[in-house]
LUMGU-293166 format. One record per residue (C-alpha): residue in three letters; x, y, z. Coordinates in nm, 3 decimals. Layout:
! residues N
{"Ala"; {X; Y; Z}} ...
END
This chain:
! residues 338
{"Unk"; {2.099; -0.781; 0.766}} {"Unk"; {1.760; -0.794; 0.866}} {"Unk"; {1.785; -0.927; 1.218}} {"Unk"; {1.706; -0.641; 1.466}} {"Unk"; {1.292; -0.595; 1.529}} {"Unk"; {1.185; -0.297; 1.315}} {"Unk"; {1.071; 0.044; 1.547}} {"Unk"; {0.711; 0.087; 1.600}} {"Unk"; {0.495; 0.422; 1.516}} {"Unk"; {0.119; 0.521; 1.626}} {"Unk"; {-0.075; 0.487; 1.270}} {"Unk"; {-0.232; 0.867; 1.300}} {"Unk"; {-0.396; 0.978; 1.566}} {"Unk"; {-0.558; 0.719; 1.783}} {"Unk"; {-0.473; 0.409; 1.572}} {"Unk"; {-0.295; 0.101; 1.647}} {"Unk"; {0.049; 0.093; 1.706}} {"Unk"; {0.291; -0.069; 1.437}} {"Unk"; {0.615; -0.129; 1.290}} {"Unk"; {0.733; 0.154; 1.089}} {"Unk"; {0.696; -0.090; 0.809}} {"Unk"; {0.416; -0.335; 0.686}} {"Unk"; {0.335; -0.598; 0.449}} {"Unk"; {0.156; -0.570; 0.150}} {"Unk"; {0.039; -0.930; 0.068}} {"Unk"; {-0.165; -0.893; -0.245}} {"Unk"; {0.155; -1.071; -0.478}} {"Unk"; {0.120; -1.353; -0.201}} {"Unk"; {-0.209; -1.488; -0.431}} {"Unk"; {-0.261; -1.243; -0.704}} {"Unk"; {-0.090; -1.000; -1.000}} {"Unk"; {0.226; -1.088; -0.998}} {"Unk"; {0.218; -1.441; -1.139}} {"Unk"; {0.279; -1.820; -0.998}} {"Unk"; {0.385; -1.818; -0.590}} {"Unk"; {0.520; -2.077; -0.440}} {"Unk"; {0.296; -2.077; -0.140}} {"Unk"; {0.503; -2.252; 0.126}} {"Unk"; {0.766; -1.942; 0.067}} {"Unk"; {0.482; -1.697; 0.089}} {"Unk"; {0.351; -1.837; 0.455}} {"Unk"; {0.728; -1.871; 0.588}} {"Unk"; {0.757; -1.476; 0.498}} {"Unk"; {0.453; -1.370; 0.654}} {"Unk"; {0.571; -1.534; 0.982}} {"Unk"; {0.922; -1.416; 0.932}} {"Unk"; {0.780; -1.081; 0.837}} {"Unk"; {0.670; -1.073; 1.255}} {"Unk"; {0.958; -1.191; 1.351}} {"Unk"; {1.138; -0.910; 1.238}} {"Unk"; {0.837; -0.639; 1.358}} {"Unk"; {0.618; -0.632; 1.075}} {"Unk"; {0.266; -0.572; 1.241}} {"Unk"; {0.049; -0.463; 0.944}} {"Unk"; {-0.048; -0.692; 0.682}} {"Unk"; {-0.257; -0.534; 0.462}} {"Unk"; {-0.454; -0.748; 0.179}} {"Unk"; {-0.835; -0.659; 0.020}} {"Unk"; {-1.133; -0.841; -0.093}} {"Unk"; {-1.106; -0.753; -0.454}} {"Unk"; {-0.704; -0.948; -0.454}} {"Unk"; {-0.842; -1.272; -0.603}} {"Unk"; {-1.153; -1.162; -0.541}} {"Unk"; {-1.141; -1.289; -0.211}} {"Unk"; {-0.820; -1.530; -0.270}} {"Unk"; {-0.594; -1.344; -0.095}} {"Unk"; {-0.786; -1.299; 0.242}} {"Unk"; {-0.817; -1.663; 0.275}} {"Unk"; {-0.440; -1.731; 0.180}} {"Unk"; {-0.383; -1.476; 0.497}} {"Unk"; {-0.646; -1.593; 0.694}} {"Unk"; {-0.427; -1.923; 0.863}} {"Unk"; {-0.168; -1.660; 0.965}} {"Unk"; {-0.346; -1.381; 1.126}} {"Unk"; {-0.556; -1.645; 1.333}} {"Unk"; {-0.234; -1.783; 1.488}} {"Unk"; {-0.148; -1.432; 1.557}} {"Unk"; {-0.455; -1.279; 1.600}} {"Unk"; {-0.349; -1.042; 1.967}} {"Unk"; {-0.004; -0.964; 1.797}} {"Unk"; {-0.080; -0.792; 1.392}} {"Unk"; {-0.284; -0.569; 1.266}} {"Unk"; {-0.486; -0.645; 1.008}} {"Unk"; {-0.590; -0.444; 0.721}} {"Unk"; {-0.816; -0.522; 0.396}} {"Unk"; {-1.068; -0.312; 0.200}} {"Unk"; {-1.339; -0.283; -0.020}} {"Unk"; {-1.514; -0.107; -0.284}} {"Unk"; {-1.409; -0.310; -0.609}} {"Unk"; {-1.636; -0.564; -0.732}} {"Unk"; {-1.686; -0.761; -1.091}} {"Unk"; {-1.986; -0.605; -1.335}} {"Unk"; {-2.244; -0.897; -1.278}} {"Unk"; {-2.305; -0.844; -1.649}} {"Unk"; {-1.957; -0.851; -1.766}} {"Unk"; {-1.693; -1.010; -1.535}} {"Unk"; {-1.389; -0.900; -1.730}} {"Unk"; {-1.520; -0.551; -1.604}} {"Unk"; {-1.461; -0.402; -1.255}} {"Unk"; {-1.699; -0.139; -1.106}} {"Unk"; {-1.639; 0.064; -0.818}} {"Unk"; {-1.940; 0.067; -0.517}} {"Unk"; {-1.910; 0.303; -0.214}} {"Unk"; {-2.278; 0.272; -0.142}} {"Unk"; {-2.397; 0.144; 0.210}} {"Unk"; {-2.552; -0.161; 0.065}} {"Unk"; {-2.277; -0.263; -0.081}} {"Unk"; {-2.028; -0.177; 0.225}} {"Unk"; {-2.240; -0.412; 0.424}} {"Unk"; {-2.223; -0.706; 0.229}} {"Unk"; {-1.845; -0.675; 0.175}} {"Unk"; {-1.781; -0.668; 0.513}} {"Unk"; {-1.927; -0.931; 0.590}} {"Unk"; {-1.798; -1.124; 0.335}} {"Unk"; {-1.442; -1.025; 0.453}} {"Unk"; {-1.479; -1.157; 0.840}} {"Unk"; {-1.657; -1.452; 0.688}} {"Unk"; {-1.304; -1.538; 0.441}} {"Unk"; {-1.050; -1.419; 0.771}} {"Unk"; {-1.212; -1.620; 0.989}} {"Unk"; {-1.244; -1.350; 1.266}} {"Unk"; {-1.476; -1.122; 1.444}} {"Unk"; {-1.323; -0.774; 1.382}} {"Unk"; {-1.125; -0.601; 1.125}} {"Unk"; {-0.807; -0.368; 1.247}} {"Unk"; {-0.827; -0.072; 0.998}} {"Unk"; {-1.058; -0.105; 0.724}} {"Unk"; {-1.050; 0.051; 0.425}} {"Unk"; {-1.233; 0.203; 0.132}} {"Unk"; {-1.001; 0.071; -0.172}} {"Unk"; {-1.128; 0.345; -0.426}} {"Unk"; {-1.342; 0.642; -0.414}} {"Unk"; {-1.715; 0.648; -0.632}} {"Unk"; {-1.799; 1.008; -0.731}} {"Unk"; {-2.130; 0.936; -0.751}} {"Unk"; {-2.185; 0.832; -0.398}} {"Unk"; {-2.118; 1.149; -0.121}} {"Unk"; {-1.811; 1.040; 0.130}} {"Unk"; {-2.000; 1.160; 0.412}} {"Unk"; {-2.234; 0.835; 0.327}} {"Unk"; {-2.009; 0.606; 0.258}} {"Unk"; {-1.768; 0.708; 0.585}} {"Unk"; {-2.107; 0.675; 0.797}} {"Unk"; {-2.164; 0.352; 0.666}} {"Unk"; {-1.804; 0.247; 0.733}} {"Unk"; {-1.874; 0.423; 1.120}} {"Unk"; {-2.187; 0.217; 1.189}} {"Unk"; {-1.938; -0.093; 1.146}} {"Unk"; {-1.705; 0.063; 1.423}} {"Unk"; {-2.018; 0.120; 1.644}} {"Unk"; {-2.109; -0.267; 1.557}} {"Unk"; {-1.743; -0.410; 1.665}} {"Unk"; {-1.699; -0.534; 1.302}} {"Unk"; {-1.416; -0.270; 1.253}} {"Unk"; {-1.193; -0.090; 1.479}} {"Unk"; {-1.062; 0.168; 1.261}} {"Unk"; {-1.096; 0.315; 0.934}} {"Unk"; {-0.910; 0.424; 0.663}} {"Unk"; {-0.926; 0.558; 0.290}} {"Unk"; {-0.720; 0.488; -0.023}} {"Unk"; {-0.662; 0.711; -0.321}} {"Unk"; {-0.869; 0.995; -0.198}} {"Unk"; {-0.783; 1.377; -0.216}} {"Unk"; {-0.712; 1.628; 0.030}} {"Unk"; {-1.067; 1.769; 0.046}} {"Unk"; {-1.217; 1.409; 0.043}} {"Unk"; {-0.986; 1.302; 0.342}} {"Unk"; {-1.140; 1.650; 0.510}} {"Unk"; {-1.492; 1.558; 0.446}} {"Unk"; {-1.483; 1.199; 0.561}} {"Unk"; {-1.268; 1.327; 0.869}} {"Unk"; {-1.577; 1.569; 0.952}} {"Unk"; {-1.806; 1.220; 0.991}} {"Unk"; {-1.561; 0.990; 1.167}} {"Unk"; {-1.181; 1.000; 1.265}} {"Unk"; {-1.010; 0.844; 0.997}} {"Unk"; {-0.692; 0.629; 1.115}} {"Unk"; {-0.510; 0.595; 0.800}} {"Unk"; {-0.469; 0.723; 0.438}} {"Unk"; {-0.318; 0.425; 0.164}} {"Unk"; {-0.183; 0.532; -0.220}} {"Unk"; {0.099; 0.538; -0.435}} {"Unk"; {0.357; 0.737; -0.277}} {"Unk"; {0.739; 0.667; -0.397}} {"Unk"; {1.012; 0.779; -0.574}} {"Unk"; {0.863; 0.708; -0.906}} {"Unk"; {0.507; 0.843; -0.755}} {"Unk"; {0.503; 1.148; -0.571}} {"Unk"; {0.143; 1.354; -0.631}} {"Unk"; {-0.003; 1.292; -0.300}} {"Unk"; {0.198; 1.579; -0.164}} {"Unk"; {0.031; 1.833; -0.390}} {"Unk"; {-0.261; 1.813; -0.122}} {"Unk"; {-0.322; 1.458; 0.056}} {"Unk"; {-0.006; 1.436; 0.255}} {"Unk"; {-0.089; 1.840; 0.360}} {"Unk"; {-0.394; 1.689; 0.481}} {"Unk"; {-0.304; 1.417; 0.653}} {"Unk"; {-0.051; 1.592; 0.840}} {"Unk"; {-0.305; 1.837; 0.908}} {"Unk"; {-0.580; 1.600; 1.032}} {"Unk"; {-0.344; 1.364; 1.187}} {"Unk"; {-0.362; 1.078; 0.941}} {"Unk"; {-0.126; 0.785; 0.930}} {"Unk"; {-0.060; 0.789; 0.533}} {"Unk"; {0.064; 0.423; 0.446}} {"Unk"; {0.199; 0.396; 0.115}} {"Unk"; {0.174; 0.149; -0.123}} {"Unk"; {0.399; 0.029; -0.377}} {"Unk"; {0.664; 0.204; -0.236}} {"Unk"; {0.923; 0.013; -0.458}} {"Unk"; {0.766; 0.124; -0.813}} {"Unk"; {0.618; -0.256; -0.805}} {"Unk"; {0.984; -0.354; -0.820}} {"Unk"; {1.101; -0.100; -1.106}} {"Unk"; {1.285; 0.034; -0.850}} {"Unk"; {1.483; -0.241; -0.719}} {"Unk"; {1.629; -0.299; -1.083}} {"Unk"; {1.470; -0.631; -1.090}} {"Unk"; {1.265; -0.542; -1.461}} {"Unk"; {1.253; -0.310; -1.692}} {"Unk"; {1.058; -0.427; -1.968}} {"Unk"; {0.763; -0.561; -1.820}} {"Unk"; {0.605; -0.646; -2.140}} {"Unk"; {0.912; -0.872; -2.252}} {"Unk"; {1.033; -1.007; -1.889}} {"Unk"; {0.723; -1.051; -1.688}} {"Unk"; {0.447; -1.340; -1.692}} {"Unk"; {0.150; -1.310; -1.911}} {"Unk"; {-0.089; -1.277; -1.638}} {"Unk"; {0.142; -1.045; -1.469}} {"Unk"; {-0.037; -0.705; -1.459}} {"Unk"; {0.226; -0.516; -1.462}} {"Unk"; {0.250; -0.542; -1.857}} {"Unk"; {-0.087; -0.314; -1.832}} {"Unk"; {0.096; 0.007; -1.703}} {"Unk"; {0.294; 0.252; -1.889}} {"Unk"; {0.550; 0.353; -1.709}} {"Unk"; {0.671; -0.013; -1.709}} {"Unk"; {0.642; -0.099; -2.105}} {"Unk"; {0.770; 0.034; -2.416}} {"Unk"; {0.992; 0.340; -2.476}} {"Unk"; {0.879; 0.462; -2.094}} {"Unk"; {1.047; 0.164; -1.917}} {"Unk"; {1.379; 0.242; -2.097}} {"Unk"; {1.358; 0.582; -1.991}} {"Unk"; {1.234; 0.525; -1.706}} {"Unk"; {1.534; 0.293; -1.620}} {"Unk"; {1.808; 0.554; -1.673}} {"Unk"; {1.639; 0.715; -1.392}} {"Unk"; {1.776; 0.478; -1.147}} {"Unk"; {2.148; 0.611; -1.175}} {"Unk"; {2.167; 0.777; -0.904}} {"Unk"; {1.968; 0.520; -0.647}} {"Unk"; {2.215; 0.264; -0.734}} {"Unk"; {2.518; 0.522; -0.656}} {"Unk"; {2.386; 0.600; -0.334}} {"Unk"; {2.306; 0.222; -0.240}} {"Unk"; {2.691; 0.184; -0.326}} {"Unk"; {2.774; 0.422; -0.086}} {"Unk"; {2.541; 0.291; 0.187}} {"Unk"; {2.684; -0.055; 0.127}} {"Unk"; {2.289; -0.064; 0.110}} {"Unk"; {2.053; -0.190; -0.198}} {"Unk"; {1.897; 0.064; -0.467}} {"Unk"; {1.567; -0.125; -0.336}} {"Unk"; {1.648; -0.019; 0.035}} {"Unk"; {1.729; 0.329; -0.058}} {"Unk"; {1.388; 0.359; -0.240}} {"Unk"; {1.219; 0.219; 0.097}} {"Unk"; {1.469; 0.455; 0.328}} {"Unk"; {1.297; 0.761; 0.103}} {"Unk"; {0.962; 0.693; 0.166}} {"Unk"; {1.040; 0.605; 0.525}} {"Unk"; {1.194; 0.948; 0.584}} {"Unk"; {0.914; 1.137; 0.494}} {"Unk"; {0.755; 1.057; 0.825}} {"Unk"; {1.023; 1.320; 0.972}} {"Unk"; {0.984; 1.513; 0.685}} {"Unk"; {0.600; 1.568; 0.688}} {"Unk"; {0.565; 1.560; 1.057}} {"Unk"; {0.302; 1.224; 1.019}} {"Unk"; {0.331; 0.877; 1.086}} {"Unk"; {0.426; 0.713; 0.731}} {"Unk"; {0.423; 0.334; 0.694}} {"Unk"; {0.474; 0.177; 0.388}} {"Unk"; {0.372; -0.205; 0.281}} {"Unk"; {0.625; -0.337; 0.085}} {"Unk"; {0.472; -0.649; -0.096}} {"Unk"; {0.705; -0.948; -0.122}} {"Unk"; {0.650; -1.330; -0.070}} {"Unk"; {1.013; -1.387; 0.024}} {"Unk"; {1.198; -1.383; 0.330}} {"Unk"; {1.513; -1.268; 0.175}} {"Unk"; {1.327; -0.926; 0.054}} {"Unk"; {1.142; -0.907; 0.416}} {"Unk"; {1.468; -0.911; 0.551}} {"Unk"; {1.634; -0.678; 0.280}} {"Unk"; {1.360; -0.452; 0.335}} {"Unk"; {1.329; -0.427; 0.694}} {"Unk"; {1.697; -0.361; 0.690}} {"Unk"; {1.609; -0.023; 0.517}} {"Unk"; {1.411; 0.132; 0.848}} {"Unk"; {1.776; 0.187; 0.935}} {"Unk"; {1.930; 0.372; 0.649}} {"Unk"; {1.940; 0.761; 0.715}} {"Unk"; {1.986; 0.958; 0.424}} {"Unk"; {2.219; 1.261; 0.383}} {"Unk"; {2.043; 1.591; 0.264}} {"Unk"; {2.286; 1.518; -0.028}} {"Unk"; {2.169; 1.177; -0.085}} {"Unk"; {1.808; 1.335; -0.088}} {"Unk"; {1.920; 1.629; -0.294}} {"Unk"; {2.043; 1.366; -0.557}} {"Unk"; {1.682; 1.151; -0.551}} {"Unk"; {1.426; 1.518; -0.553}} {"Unk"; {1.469; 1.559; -0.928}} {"Unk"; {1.375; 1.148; -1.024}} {"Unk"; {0.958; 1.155; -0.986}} {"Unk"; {0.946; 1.486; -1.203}} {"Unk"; {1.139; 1.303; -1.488}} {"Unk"; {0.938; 0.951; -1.487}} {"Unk"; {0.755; 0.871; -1.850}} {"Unk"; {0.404; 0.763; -1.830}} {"Unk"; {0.133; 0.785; -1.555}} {"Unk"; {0.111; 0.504; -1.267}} {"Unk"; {-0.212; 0.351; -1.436}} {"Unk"; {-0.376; 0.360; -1.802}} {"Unk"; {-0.687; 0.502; -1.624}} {"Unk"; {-0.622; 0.757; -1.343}} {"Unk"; {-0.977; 0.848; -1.328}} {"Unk"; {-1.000; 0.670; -1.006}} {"Unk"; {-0.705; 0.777; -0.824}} {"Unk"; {-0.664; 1.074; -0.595}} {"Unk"; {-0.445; 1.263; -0.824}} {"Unk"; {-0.700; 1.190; -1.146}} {"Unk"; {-0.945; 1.441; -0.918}} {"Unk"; {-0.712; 1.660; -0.767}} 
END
């Protein structure tokens, strides 16, 4: 399992060309508790190996932390990833327990900056505007974000968590490469408008936490009793309490058809998202996080399920059924202003 070079895909119109699959490295540094760190480099470089091009990561993971734990390995390999990370998060300066959300052009400056500066390199692949501030227009922020393509600091640009109308307004001011949120299984509200957009606009939609953050591998369900302190999965509902039981049962039928693919429930979530590429008629890459070979390998292995119209019959009816929402606050995702 695991040994055959994953397919690539054009990410959206114009954009770099990837595997069908990427990394999300935030867990590498951050979130998910204690990391043993000489696992977490060996995965990144087996994560290539097997034709993982995108490693996505952001300045707010560690605040910083996690850019520098990447930064060694996309310097080796500078000509052969793709390199994603974002901003828009930052600490209140008067409280630090308290994150604020900054789109302004200010702001964008300094945290780009700040990101080559932590990398170690001159330009950033796709860069990304983590989460969306009402108060500032998208039209300024995306013109910010252009001026940095026009500079060489960025090559291409993407959004996270936005709607379908924002996507179409930041579109108007610059091509946009790439669209990141939730999209899973467990998670499926981007296609009441952003993934009709996308398509539309021809937008690369990369999805992240494609595996439920692991609720849908089996491998918790009570995060509040299994998981780490500092692991902040204890913070979201659908993951704690009388939810996660519920939300468990849900699961049945992923584990009967990884049975029958002689295939993982965790695969079969990743084969899902996957096949919504063919599906939507748009380039969909998800980033898996992991910061172990065995799951790069396990979840590479997944770009090669195909799943019967049966199988997908069977999985339709899950999302509608899951108990509690993705985050405590969805004020700031796309679905909390659709």
């Amino acid at each position: 399992m695991g040994s055959e070079k994953i397919e690539t895909v054009e990410l959206g119109n114009g954009g770099p060309r990837v595997g069908v699959q990427g990394l999300g490295c935030m867990g590498m540094s951050f979130a998910y508790g204690p990391t043993d760190t000489d696992e977490a480099r060996a995965t990144l470089e087996r994560a290539l190996e097997l034709g993982v091009t995108l490693f996505d990561t952001a300045d707010m993971y560690g605040m910083g932390e996690n850019e520098k734990f990447i930064a060694p390995f996309i310097r080796a390999h500078r000509d052969e990833v793709v390199l994603a990370t974002k901003f828009a998060i930052s600490l209140d300066p008067d409280d630090p327990s308290k994150r604020i959300i900054r789109n302004d052009r200010a702001y964008i400056r300094q945290a780009v900056e700040g990101s080559l500066r932590r990398l170690g390199v001159d330009e950033i692949d796709l860069y990304y505007m983590h989460r969306r501030d009402v108060n500032v227009p998208i039209e300024e922020s995306v013109g910010a974000m252009a001026e940095l393509v026009a500079e060489g600091k960025v090559k291409h640009l993407g959004l996270s968590e936005v709607t379908g109308s924002e996507l179409r307004a930041a579109q108007a001011v610059h091509p946009i490469t790439a669209l990141q949120s939730e999209w899973s299984l467990f998670s499926r509200d981007i296609e009441e408008g952003v993934v009709q957009a996308a398509a539309e606009l021809g937008v690369g939609v990369v999805p992240y936490s494609p595996l439920g953050r692991g609720f849908l591998t089996g491998a918790f369900v009570h995060a509040d009793k299994e998981l780490g302190a500092d692991d902040f999965r204890r913070q979201q509902p659908r993951f704690t309490g009388d939810n996660a039981a519920a939300n468990a049962a849900l699961l049945e039928p992923v584990r009967a058809i990884a049975d029958a693919h002689g295939a993982t429930p965790g695969q079969i979530a990743l084969a899902w998202v996957q096949q919504q590429a063919t599906a939507r008629g748009l380039a969909v890459v998800p980033i898996p996080g992991t910061r172990k070979r065995s799951r790069i390998e396990e979840n590479t292995g997944a770009t090669r399920i195909r799943l019967t119209e049966q199988d997908l019959a069977q999985l339709e009816p899950i999302a509608g059924k899951v108990a509690g929402t993705r985050y405590a606050d969805m004020s700031f995702t796309s679905a909390g202003r659709e």
